[in-house]
MDAnalysis code that builds the backbone (N, CA, C; Angstrom):
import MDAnalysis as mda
import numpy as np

u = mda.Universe.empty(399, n_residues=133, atom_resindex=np.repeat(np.arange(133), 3), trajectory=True)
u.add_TopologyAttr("name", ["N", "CA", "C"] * 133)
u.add_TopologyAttr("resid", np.arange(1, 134))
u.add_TopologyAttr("resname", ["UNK", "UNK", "UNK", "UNK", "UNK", "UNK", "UNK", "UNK", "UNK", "UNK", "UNK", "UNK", "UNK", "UNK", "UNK", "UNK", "UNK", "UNK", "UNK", "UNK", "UNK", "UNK", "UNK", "UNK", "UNK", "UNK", "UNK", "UNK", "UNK", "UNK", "UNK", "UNK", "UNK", "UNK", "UNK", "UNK", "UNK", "UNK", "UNK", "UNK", "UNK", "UNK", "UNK", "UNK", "UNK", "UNK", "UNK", "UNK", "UNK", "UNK", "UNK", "UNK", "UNK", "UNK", "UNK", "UNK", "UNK", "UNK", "UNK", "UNK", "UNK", "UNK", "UNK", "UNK", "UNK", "UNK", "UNK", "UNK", "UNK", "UNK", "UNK", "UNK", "UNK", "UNK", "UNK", "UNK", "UNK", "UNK", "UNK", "UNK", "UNK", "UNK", "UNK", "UNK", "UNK", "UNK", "UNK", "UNK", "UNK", "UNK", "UNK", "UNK", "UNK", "UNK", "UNK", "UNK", "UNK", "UNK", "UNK", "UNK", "UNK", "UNK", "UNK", "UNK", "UNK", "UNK", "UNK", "UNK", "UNK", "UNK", "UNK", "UNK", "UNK", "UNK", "UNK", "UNK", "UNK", "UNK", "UNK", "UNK", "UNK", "UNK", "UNK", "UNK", "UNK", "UNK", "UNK", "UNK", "UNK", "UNK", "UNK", "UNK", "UNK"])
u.atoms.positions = np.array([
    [-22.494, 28.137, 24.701],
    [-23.596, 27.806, 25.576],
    [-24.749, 27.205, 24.794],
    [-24.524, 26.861, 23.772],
    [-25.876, 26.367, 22.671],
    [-25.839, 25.001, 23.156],
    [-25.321, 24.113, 24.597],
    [-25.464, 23.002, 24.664],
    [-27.019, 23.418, 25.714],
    [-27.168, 24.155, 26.463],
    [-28.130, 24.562, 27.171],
    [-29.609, 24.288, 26.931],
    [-30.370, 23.438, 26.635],
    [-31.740, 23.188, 26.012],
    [-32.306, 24.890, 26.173],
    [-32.263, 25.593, 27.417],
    [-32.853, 26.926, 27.803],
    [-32.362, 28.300, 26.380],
    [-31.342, 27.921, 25.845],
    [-30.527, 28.811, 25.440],
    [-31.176, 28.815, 23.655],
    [-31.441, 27.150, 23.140],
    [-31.438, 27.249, 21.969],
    [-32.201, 28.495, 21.152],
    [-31.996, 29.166, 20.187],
    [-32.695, 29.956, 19.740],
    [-33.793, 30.850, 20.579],
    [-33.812, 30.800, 21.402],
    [-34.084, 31.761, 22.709],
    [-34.054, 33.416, 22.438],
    [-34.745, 34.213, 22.270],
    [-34.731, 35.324, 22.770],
    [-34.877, 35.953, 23.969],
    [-33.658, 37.177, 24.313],
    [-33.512, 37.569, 25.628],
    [-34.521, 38.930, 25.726],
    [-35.199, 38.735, 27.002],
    [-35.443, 40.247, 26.758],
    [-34.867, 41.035, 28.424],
    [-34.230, 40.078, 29.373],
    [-33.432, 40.181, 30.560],
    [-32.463, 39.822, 30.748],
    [-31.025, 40.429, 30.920],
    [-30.032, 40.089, 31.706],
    [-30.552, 38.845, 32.906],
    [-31.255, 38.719, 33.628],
    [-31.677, 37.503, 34.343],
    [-31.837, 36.488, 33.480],
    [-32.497, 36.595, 32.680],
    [-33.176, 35.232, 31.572],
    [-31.729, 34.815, 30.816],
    [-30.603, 35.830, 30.657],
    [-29.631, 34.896, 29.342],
    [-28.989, 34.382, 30.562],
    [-28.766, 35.189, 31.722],
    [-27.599, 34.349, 32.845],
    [-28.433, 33.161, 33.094],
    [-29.482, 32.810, 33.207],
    [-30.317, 32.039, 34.160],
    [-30.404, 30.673, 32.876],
    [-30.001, 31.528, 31.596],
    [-29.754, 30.233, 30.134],
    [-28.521, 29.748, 30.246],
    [-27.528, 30.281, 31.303],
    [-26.419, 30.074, 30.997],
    [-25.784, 28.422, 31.299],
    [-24.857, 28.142, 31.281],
    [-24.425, 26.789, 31.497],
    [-23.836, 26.605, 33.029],
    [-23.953, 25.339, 33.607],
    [-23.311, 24.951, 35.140],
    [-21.971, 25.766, 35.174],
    [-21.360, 26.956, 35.512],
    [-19.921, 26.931, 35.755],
    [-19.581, 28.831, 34.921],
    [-20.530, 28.790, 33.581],
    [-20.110, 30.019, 33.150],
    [-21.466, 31.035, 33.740],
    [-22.530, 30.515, 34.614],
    [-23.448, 31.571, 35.168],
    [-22.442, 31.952, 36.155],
    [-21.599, 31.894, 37.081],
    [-20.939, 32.026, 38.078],
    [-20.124, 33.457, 37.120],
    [-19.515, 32.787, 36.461],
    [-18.964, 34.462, 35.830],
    [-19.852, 35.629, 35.554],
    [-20.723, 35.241, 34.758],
    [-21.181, 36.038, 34.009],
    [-22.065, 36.938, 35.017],
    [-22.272, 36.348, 36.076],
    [-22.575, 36.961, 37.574],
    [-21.809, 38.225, 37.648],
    [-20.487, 37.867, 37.675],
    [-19.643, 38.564, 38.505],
    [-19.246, 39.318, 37.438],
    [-19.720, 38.915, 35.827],
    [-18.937, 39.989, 35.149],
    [-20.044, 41.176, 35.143],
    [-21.181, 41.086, 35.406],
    [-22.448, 41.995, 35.733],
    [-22.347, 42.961, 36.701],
    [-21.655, 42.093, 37.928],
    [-21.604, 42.743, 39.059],
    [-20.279, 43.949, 38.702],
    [-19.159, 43.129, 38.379],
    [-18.314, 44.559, 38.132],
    [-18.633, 45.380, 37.120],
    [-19.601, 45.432, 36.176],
    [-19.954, 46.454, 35.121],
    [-20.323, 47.329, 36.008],
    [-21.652, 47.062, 36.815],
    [-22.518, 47.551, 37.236],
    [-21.934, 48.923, 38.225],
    [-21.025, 48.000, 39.389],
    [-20.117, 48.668, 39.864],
    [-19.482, 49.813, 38.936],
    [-18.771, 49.759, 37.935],
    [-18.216, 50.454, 37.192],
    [-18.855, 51.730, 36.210],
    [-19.921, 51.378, 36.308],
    [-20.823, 52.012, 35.213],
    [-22.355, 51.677, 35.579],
    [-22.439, 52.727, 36.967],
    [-24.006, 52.461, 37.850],
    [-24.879, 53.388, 37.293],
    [-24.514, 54.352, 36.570],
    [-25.515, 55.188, 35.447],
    [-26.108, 54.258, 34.426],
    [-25.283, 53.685, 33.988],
    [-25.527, 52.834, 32.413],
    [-27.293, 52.400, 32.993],
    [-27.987, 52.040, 31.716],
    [-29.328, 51.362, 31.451],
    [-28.473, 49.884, 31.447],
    [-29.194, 49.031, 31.862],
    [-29.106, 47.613, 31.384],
    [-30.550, 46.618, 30.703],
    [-29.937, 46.636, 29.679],
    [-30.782, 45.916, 29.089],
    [-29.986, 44.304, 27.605],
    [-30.977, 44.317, 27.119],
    [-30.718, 43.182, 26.053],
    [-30.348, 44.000, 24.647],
    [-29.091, 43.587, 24.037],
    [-28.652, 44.608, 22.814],
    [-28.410, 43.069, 21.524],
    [-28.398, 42.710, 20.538],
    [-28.410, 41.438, 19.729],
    [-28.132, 40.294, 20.792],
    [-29.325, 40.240, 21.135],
    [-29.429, 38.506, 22.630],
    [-28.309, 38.477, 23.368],
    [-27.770, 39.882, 23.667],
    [-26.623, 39.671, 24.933],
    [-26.778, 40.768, 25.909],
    [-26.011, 40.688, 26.952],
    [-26.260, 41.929, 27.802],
    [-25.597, 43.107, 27.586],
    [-26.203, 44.003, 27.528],
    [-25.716, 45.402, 27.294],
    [-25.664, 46.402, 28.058],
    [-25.148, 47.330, 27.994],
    [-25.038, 48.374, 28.746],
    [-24.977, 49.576, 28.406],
    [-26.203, 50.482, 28.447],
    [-26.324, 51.875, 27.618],
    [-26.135, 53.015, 28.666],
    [-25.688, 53.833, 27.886],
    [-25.517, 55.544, 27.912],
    [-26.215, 56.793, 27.351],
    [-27.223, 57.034, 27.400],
    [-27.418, 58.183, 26.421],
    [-28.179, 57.611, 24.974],
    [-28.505, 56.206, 25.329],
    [-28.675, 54.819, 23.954],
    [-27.540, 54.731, 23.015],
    [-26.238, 55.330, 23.733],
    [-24.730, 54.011, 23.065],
    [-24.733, 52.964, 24.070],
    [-24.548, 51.924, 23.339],
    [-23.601, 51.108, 24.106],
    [-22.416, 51.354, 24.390],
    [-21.821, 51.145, 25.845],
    [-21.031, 51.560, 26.502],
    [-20.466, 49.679, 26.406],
    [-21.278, 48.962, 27.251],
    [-20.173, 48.023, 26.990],
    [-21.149, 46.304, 26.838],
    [-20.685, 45.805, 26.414],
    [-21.729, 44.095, 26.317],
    [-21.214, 43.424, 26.907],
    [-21.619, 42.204, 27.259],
    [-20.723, 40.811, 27.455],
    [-21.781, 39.235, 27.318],
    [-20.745, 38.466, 27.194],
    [-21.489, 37.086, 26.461],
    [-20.807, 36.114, 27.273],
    [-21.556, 34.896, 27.534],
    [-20.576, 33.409, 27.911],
    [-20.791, 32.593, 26.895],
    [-19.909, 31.640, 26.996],
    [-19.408, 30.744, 25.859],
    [-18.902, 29.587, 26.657],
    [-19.089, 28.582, 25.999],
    [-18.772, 27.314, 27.009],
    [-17.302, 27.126, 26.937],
    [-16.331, 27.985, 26.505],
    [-14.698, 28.190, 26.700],
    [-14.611, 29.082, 27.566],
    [-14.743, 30.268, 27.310],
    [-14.327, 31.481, 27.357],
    [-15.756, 31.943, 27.886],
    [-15.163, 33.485, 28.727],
    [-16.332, 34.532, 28.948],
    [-15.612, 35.916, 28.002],
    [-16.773, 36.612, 27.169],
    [-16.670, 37.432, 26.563],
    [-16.603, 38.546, 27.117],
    [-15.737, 40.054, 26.436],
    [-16.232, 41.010, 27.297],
    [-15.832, 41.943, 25.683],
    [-17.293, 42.898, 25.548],
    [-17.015, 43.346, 23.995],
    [-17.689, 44.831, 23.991],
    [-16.932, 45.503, 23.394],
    [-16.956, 46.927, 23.333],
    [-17.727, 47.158, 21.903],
    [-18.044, 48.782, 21.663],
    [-18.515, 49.191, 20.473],
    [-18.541, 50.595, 21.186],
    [-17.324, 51.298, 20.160],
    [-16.710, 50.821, 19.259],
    [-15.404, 50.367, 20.265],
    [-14.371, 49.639, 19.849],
    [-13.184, 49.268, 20.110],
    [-12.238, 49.956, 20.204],
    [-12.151, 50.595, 19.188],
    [-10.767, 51.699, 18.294],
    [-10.047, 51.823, 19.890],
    [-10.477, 52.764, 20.564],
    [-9.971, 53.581, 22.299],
    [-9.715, 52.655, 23.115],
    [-10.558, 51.424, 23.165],
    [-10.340, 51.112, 24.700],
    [-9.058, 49.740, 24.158],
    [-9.183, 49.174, 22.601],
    [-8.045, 48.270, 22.634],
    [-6.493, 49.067, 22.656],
    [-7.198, 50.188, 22.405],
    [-5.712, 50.874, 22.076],
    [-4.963, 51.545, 23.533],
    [-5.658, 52.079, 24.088],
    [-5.633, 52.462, 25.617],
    [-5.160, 51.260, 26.665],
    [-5.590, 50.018, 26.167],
    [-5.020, 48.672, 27.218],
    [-4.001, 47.907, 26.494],
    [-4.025, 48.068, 25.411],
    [-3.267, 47.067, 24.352],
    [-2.029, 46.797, 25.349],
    [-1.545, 47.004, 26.113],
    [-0.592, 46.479, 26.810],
    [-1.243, 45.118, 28.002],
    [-2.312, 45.363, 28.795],
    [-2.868, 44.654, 29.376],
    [-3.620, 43.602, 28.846],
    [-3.852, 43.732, 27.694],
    [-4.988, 42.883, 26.990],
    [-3.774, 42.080, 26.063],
    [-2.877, 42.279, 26.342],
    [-1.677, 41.113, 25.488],
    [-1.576, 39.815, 26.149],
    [-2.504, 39.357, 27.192],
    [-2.469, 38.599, 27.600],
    [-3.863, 37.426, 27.305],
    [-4.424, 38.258, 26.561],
    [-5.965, 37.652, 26.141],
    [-5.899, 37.767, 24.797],
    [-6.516, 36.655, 24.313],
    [-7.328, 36.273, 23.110],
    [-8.140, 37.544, 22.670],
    [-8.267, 38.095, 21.479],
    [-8.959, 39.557, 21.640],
    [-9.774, 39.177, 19.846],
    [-10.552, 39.978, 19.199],
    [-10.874, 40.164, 18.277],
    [-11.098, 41.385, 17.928],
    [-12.004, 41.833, 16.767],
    [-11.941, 42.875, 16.574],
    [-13.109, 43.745, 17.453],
    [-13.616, 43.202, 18.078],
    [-14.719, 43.631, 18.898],
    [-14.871, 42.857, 20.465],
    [-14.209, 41.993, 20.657],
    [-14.056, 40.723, 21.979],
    [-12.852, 41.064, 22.330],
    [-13.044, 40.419, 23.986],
    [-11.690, 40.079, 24.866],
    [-12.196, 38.557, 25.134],
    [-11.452, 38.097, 24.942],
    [-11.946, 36.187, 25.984],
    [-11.151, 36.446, 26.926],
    [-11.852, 36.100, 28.387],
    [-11.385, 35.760, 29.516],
    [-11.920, 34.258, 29.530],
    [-10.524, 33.209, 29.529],
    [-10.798, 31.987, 29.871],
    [-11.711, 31.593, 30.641],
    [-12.373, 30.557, 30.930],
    [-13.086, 29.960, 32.139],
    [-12.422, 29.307, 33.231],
    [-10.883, 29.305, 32.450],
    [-10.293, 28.320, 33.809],
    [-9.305, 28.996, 34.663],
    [-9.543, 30.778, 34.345],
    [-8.594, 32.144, 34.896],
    [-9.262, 32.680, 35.769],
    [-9.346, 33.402, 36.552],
    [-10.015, 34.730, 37.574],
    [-10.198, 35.254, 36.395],
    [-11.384, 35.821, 36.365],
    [-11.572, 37.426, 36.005],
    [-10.465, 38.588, 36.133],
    [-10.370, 39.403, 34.818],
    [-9.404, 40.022, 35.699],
    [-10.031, 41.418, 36.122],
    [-10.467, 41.562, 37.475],
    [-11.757, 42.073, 37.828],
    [-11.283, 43.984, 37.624],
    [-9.776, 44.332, 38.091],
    [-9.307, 45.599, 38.203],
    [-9.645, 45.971, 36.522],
    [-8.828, 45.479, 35.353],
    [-9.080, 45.594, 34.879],
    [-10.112, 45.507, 33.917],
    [-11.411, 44.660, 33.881],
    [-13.012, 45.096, 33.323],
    [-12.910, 46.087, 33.908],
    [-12.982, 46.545, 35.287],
    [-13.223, 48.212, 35.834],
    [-12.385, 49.039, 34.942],
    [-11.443, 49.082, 34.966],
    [-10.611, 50.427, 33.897],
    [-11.184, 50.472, 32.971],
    [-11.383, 49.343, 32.133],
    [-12.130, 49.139, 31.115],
    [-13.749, 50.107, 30.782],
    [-14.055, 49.200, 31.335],
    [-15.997, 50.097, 31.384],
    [-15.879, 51.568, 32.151],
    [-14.549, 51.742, 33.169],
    [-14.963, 53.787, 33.363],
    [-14.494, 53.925, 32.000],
    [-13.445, 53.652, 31.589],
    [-12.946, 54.563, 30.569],
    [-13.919, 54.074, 29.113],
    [-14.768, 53.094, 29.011],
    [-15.582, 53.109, 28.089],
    [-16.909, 54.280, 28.418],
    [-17.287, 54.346, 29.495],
    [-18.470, 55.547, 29.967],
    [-17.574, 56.658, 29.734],
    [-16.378, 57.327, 30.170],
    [-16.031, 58.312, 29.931],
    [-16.187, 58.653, 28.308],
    [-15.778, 57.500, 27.676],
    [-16.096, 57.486, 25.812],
    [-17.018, 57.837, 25.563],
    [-18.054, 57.576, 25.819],
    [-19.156, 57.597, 25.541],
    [-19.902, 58.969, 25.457],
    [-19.465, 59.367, 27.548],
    [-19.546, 60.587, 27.317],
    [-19.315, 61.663, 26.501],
    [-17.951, 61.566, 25.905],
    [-17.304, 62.552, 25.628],
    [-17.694, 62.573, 23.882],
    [-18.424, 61.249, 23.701],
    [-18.772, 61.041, 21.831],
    [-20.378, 61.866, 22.073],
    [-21.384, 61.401, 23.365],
    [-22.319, 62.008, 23.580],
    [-22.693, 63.635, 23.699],
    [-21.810, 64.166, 24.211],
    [-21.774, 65.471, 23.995],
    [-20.995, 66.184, 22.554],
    [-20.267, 65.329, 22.149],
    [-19.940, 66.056, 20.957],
    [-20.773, 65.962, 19.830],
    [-21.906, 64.933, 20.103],
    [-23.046, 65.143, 19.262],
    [-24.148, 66.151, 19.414],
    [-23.727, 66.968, 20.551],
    [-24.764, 67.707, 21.093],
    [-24.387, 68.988, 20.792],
    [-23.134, 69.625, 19.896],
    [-22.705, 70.986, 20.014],
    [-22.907, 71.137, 18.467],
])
């Protein structure tokens, strides 16, 4: 999205402001990839975590996501659980050690971001309280 004049070196301090930087075609996702977090994880804080959107718990991040003028991002911290928990579903995506790319020219795959982000809040939970005993 660095073709965006809005975007260059830009600091976010709203989920509105990076979608609203976004490019003709990947704001439409990044819409909808908001909307199913949100859905999924209506406790979470939303805010701005390194100029992307984030999504906190307890102040973990539970889950981020980014657009890219290919691909829409969808990126965890930490990874370890949730690549290992889908690694069958996610054999169909481009992945890194911290990213999933969902193409721009695919659906979303909307069921799964949901499995995804409960079972990243359930993580979270369950790392959040074990810091607490």
């Amino acid at each position: 999205m660095t073709e965006h004049p809005d975007r260059e070196k830009k600091s976010f301090t709203t989920v509105d402001e990076y979608i609203d930087a976004s490019l003709i075609g990947v704001e439409e996702r990044l819409v909808e990839m908001r909307r199913i977090i949100r859905a999924a994880a209506p406790d979470t804080e939303e805010t701005i975590s390194y100029n992307i959107p984030a999504y906190k718990a307890d102040g973990v991040v539970v889950v981020q996501f980014a657009g890219f003028t290919e691909h829409t991002s969808l990126t965890f911290f930490p990874t370890a659980g949730a690549f290992s928990k889908f690694a069958a579903e996610l054999s169909a995506y481009k992945t890194s050690k911290s990213a999933i790319r969902f193409p721009l020219d695919e659906p979303l795959p909307a069921e799964l971001i949901d499995s995804i982000v409960r079972f990243r809040v359930n993580e979270v939970a369950d790392y959040v309280a074990s810091k607490k005993k």
